[in-house]
C-alpha positions in Angstrom: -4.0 -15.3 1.7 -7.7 -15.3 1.8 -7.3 -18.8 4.1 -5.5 -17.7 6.5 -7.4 -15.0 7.4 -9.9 -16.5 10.4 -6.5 -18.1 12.2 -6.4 -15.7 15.1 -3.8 -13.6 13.9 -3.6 -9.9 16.1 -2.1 -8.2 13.0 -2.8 -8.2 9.1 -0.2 -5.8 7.1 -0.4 -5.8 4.1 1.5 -4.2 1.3 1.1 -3.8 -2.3 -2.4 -6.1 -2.8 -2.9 -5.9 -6.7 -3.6 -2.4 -6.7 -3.8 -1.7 -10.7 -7.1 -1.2 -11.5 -8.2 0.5 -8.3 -5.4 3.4 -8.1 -6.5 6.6 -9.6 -3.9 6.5 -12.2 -5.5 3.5 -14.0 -8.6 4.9 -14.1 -8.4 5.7 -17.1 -8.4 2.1 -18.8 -11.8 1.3 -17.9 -13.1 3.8 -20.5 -11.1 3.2 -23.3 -9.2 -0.3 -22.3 -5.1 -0.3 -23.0 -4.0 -2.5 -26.5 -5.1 -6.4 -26.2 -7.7 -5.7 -23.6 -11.0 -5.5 -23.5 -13.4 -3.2 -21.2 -15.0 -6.5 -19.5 -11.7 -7.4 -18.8 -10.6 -4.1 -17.1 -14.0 -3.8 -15.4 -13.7 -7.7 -14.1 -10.2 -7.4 -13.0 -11.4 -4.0 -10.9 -14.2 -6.4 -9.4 -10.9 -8.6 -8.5 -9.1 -6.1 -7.1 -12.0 -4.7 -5.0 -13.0 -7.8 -3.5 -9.7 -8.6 -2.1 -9.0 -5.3 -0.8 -12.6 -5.9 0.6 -11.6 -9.1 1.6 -8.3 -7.8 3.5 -9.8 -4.4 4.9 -12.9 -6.2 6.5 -10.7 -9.6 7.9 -11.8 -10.6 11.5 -8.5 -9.2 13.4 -8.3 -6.8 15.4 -5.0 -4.3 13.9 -5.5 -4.0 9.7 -2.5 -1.8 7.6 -3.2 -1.9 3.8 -1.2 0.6 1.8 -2.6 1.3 -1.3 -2.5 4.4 -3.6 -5.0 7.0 -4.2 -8.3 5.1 -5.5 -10.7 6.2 -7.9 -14.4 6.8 -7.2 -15.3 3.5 -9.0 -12.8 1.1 -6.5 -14.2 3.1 -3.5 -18.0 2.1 -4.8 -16.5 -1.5 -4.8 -15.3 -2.4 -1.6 -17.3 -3.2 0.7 -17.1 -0.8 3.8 -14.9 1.7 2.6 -13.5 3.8 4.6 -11.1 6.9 3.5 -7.3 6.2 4.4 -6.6 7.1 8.0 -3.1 9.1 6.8 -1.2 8.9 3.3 2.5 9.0 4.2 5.7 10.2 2.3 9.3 8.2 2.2 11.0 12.0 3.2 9.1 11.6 6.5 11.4 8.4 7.4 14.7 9.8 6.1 14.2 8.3 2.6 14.6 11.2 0.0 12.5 10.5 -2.3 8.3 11.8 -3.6 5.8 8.4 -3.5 2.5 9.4 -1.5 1.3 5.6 0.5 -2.1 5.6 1.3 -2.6 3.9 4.8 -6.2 2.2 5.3 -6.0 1.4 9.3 -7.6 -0.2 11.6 -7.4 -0.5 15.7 -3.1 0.8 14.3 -2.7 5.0 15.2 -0.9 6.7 12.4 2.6 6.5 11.8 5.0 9.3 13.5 7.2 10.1 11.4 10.9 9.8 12.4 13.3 11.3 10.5 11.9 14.1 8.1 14.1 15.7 5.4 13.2 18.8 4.2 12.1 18.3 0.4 14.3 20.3 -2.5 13.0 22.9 -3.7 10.8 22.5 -7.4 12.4 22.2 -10.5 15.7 21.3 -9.5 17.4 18.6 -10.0 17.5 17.3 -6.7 14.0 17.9 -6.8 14.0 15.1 -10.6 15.7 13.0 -8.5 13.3 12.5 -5.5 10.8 12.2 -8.2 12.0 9.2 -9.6 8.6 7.1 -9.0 6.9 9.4 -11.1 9.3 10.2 -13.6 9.6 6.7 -14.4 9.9 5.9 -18.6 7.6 3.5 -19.5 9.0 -0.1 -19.5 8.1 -4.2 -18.3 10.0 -3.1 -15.0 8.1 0.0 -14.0 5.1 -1.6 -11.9 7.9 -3.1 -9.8 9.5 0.3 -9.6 6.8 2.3 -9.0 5.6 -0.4 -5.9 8.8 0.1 -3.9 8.7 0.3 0.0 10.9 2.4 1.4 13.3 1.1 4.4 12.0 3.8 6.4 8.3 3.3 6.4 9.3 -0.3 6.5 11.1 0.2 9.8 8.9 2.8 11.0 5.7 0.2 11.4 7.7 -2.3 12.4 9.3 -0.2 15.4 5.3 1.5 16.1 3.1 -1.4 14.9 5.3 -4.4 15.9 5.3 -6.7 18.9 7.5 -9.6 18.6 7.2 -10.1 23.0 3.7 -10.2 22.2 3.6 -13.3 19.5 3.4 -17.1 20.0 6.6 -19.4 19.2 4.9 -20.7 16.6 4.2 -16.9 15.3 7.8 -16.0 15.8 9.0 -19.4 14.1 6.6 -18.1 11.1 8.4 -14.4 11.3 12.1 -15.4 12.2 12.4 -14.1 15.4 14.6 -15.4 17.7 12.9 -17.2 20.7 
């Protein structure tokens, strides 16, 4: 991804960049490192993480959209020119019912609107489990691919508010499979 980044694109969205030692809930493993690891390991793959997050967040183009989770304070002291996100963003706001706060890191892109907001269940119910699902999710080889899921609403929301397929070359809209 990293070549590609000087070719004059307008936009860079990017979704789900390796985000598993800088989210807050991995912090945790670079004190006391998870079976078969070491703490160089977790520290080094953090340094990974950081620098393309750094990498992607500082790209020459003018409209950037990275999600990422909540980050801890040690990811934030890694990236070069960090900036807070510009809005964290929930599936229920884009008619997905379902709990998974999406940290937004923008720039020269305005906040998504949302655009079809359910109203959440009430706590402890079990309507209220099922939104939950994300984070009620039992250990197992699947759940980082679980946990990582974009919802068709967000999805569709920033492509409706962000995207401008009028705007793109042929080439760009040969690249994105738009018709010409």
């Amino acid at each position: 991804m990293r070549d590609f980044l000087g070719d004059g694109w307008d936009l860079l969205a990017v979704f789900h960049p390796p985000c598993t030692r800088l989210c807050n809930s991995g912090v945790r493993w670079l004190n006391v490192p998870p079976p078969g690891k070491t703490l160089e390991q977790m520290w080094a793959d953090l340094d990974k993480g950081a620098a393309l997050f750094s990498d992607l967040w500082n790209a020459p183009i003018e409209r950037v959209a990275v999600e990422n989770p909540v980050m801890h304070k040690h990811a934030r002291e890694h990236i070069r020119n960090y900036q807070r996100p510009a809005q964290t963003v929930q599936p229920w706001w884009f008619g997905d019912p379902a709990f998974k706060g999406t940290g937004l890191y923008l720039r020269g892109l305005p906040p998504l609107t949302p655009t079809n907001r359910l109203t959440p269940p009430r706590p402890g119910t079990d309507e209220h489990k099922t939104w939950s699902a994300i984070h009620r999710a039992p250990p197992s080889a699947a759940r980082w691919a679980f946990r990582s899921k974009t919802f068709a609403g967000i999805a569709k929301a920033m492509a409706d508010q962000w995207g401008d397929l009028d705007g793109l070359t042929p080439d760009q809209r040969d690249l994105f499979g738009a018709a010409a």
